[in-house]
N, C-alpha and C positions, 0 to 999 in steps of 0.2 A: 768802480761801476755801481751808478744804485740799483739796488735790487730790484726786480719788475713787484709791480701790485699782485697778491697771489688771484685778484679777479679777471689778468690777461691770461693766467693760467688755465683756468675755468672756462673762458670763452676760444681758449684754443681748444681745449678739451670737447666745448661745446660742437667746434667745426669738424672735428675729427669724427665725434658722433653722426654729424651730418653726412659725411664723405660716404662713411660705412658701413651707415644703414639705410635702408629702404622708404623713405615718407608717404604712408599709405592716409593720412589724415586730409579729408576734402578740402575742409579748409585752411591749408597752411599750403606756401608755395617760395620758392626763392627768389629775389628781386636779381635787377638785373647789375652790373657794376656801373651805371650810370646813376641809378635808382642809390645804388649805397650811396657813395661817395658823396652825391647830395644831403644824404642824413647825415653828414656827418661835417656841415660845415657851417661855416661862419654865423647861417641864418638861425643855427640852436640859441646866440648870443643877443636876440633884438625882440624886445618887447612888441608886438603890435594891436593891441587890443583896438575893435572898431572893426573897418572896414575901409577898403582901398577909398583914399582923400576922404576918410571920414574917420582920423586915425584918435585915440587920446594920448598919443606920445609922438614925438618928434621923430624926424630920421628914419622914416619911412617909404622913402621915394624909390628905391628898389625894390623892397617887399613888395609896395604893390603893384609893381609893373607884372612879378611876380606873379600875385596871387591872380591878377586883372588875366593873365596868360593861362593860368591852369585853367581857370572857369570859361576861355574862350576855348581851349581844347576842347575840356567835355563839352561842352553845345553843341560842338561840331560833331563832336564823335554821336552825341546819341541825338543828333537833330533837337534838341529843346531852347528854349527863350531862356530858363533862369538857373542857375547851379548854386549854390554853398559848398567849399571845399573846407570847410573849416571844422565842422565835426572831431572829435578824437578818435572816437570808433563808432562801432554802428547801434549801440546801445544809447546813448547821448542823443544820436543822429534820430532813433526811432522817437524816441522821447519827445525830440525838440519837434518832430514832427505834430508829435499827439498833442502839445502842449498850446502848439498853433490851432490844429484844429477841432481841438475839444474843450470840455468845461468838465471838473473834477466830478463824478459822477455819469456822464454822458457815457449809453455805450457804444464798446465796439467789439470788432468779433474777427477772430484769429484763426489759425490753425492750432488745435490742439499740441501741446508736447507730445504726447504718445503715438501723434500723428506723423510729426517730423516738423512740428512749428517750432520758435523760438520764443524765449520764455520771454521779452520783450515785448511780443504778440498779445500780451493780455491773460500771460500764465496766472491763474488769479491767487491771490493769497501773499504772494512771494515775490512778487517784484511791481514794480511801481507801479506798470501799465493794470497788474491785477488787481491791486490796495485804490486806488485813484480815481479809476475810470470802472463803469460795470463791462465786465466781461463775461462776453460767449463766444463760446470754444466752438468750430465746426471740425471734424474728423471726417471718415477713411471709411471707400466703400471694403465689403471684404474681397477685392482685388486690389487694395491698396491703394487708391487712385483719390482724390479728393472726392467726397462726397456731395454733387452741388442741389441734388434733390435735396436732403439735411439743410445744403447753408442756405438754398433759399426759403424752406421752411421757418429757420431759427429767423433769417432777415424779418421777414415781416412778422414774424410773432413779436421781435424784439425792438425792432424799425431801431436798427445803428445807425450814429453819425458817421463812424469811418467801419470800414473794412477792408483789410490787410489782407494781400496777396502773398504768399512770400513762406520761406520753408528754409531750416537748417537742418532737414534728415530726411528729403525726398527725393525718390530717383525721376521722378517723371516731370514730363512737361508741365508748365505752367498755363494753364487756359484764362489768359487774359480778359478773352471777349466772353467768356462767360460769366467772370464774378464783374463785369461792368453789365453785364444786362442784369444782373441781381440789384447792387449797388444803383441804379438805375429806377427798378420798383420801386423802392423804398426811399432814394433823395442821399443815399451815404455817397462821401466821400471815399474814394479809392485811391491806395495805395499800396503800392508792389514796391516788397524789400526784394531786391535780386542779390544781394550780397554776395550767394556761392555761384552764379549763372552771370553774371556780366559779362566776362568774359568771352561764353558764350556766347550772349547776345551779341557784341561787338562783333563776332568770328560769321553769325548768322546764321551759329549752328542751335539756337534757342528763337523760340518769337521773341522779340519786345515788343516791351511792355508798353512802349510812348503812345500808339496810338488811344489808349486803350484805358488809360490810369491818370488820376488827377497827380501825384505826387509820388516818386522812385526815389528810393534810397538804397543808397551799396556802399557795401564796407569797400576800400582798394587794394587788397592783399590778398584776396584768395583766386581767385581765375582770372582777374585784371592785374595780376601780378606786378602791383607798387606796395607803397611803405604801408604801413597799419595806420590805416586813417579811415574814414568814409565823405562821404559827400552826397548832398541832396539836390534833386532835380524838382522843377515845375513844370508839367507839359504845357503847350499851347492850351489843351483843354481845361486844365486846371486852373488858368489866367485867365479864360473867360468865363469859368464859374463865380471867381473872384481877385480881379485884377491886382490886389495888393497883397496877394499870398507870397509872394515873393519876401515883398520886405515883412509880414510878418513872419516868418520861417527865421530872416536875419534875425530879429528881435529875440525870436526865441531862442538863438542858439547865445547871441551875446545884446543883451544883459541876463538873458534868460538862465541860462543854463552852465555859459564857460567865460574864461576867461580870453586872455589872448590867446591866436592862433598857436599852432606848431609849425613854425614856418619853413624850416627843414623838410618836413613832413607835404606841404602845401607843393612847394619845390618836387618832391616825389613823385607827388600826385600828377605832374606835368610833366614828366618828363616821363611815368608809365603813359599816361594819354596816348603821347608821344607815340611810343615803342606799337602802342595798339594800333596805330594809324594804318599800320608798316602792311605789308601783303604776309610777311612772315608772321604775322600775329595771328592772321587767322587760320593759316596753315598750321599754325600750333592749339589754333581752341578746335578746330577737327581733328585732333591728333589726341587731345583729351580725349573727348567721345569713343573715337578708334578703340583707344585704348581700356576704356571701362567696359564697354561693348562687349571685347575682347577679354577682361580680367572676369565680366558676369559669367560669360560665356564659359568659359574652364571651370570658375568656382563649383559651375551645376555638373562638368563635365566630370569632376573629383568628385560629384554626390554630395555636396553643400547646396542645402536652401538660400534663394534669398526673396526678401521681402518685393511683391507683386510680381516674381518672376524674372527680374534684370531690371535693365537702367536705360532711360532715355538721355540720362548727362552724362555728369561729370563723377556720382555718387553710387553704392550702392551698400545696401544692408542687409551682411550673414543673419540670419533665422536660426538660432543655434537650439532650438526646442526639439528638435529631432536626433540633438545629441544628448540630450538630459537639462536638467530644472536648472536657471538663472548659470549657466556659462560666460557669459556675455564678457564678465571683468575677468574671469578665468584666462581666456583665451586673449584679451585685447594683453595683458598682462606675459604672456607667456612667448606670444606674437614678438614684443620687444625685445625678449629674452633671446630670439632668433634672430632679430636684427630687423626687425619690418616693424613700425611704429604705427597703431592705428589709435582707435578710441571706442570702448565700450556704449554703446548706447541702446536707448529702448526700441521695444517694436510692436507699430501697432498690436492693440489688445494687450498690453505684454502681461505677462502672467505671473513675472518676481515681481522686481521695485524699480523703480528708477535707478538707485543708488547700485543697485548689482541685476544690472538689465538683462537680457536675453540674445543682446544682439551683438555685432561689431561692424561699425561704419568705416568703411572703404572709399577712397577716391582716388585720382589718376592726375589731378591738377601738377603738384611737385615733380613725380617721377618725368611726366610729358616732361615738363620743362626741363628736365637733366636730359632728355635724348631717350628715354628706351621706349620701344614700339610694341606691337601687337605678341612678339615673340617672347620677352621679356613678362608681358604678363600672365601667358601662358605658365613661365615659370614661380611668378610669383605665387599663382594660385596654386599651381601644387606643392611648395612649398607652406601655405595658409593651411592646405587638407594635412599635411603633418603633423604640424602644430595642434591642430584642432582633434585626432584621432590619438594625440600624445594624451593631451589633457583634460576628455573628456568625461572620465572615470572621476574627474573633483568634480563631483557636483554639490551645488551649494545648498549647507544643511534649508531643511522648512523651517526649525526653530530657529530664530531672527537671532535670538540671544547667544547662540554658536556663531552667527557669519565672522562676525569680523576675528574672531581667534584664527577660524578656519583660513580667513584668507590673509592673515599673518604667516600661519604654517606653509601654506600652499605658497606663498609666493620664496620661504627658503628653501622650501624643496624645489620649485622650477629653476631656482637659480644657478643651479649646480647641476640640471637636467642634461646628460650626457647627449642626446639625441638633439634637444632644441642649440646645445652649442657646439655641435657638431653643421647642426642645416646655417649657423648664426655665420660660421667660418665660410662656408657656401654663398650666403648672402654677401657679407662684404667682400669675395672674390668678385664678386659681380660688380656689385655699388662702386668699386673705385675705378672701373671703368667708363662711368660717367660725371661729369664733370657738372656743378649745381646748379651751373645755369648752362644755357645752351639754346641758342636759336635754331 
């Protein structure tokens, strides 16, 4: 017998982990076995750079019946004229966006990091959209809420060609028809990333964005629950601003930006669509909601903060500054150790660093899709107030030059934490009662 590769071993390891712990991370979700099995076939092996009958290699005649199908799903599903399914993720996808509708130096204007933006957004300094284009950041009233006194201030002082709708660490609605009557003053092009809300939109449990936005982009892996990919929309509005944004969008993604598709992945894309179409789909993006609604709700109930008081989605974010100075990676860290995987991050104002934030993001997309309900998050959060009342004595030094020993030490002492692996055995009692995916 030959021996297995020891990286089947790994990725058994990988599913085990899965089974037995808790996935509290917003954006990460399980595909479904229709969704796998396509990634994992034949179309990994077939070049198609181009676009459907406008291929540069031969032997394409399937792919693009293929790709021609996925892009008629989305249309349908979010009513619009023009899609791109071809993006790799949604970083590429925002880019190819910007690349269409700006000129290197032209600005535009985001939501702040510290706000719950995405550093694609125009985070300046550090990433393409900030080096490239001028960027201005709008933030967060102090009820946490976006501040659009501020962004239509900054609009016309700044007068942007685009402005981006769109958030990777916000629990609230998105006010579509307000940053278009901004966008509107001043002549910018609008665009709404929904990346973590799709989903929702699809379910009807969020606005969308179509009436409302010249150009949408969504990653398809986090609340639309397909493969890691994204895809770019053009509304009717945006085609009559400028009829050929379509094909410029294609240009920019290829020759612009990539190469050939991932056509596995394209295939994914169409057959989550698909799954979305279904009445069960959106009984499942209300059952998100239920269920974050539901995990805010105990969080406060256990006497944990959270950022603007709860969650209108699918997201929500521990305030852990009423436990003591920069927690944030303390607890998102310790949390694992118990068997519930989340993610450290900042919160408005935040008063460490970035790098050892204040906060820990929470979401409900994953666990929905295993099956557990309003009862189950009940118990998650008090489970979280454990963890959090274990570990809240590490506070992290003020001298910057101690952190990172400290949290060398701290994380071998939590790993041997009699209490957090004792709640960890509890957790995976639970977890393997539900299965990773689950209509």
């Amino acid at each position: 017998m030959i021996k297995k590769d020891k990286i089947y071993e790994f990725i058994q390891q990988e599913t085990q982990r899965q089974i037995e712990m808790i996935g509290l991370i917003p954006s990460e979700n399980h595909i479904s076995s229709a969704v796998s099995e396509v990634l994992s076939c034949v179309l990994n092996s077939k070049y198609s750079e181009g676009y459907p009958s406008r291929r540069y290699y031969e032997g394409n005649q399937f792919v693009d019946k293929i790709e021609n199908e996925a892009r008629d799903r989305v249309k349908k599903l979010f009513e619009v004229p023009y899609v791109n399914v071809q993006p790799y993720s949604g970083s590429p996808a925002n880019s190819a966006i910007q690349f269409t509708l700006l000129e290197p130096g032209d600005t535009l204007m985001g939501l702040a990091l510290s706000g719950g933006g995405h550093l694609t957004h125009g985070h300046p300094k550090v990433t393409f959209s900030g080096k490239y284009y001028h960027s201005v950041q709008y933030g967060l009233t102090p009820q946490a809420r976006i501040d659009f006194v501020q962004l239509r201030e900054l609009a016309k002082k700044h007068q942007p060609k685009l402005i981006i709708a769109g958030t990777t660490a916000y629990p609230f609605t998105l006010e579509f028809d307000k940053f278009r009557e901004i966008a509107d003053e001043v002549g910018a092009w609008l665009m709404a990333d929904i990346s973590h809300i799709t989903g929702l939109v699809v379910a009807g449990e969020h606005p969308s964005p179509v009436p409302h936005v010249d150009v949408i982009m969504s990653t398809t892996h986090k609340t639309f629950r397909g493969p890691r990919g994204a895809m770019i929309m053009v509304t009717k509005r945006g085609l009559e601003r400028d009829p050929r944004l379509g094909e410029k969008i294609d240009a920019a993604i290829i020759p612009g930006l990539q190469g050939g598709p991932h056509n596995a992945t394209t295939a994914g894309i169409a057959i989550a669509a698909a799954e979305a179409m279904k009445p069960e789909f959106k009984q499942y993006g209300q059952q998100v909601v239920k269920n974050a609604q539901a995990l805010a709700r105990a969080l406060q109930d256990e006497g944990l903060k959270l950022v603007g008081d709860g969650t209108d989605n699918h997201l929500m974010l521990i305030d852990l500054t009423p436990q003591g100075f920069g927690l944030g990676t303390q607890v998102a860290f310790a949390m694992d150790v118990a068997g519930m995987y989340a993610n450290r991050n900042s919160i408005p104002h935040e008063s460490c660093s970035p790098f050892y934030p204040s906060g820990v993001r929470l979401g409900t997309p994953l666990v929905t899709t295993r099956g557990m309900k309003e009862k189950e998050m009940k118990q998650i959060a008090y489970w979280i107030s454990l963890v959090v009342e274990e570990v809240k004595k590490y506070e992290l030094p003020k001298e910057r030059i101690k952190r990172s020993i400290f949290i060398k030490e701290f994380r071998n002492k939590i790993l041997v934490n009699e209490k957090l692996l004792k709640i960890r055995q509890e957790v995976t009692t639970m977890a393997k009662k539900f299965p990773l995916f689950k209509w």
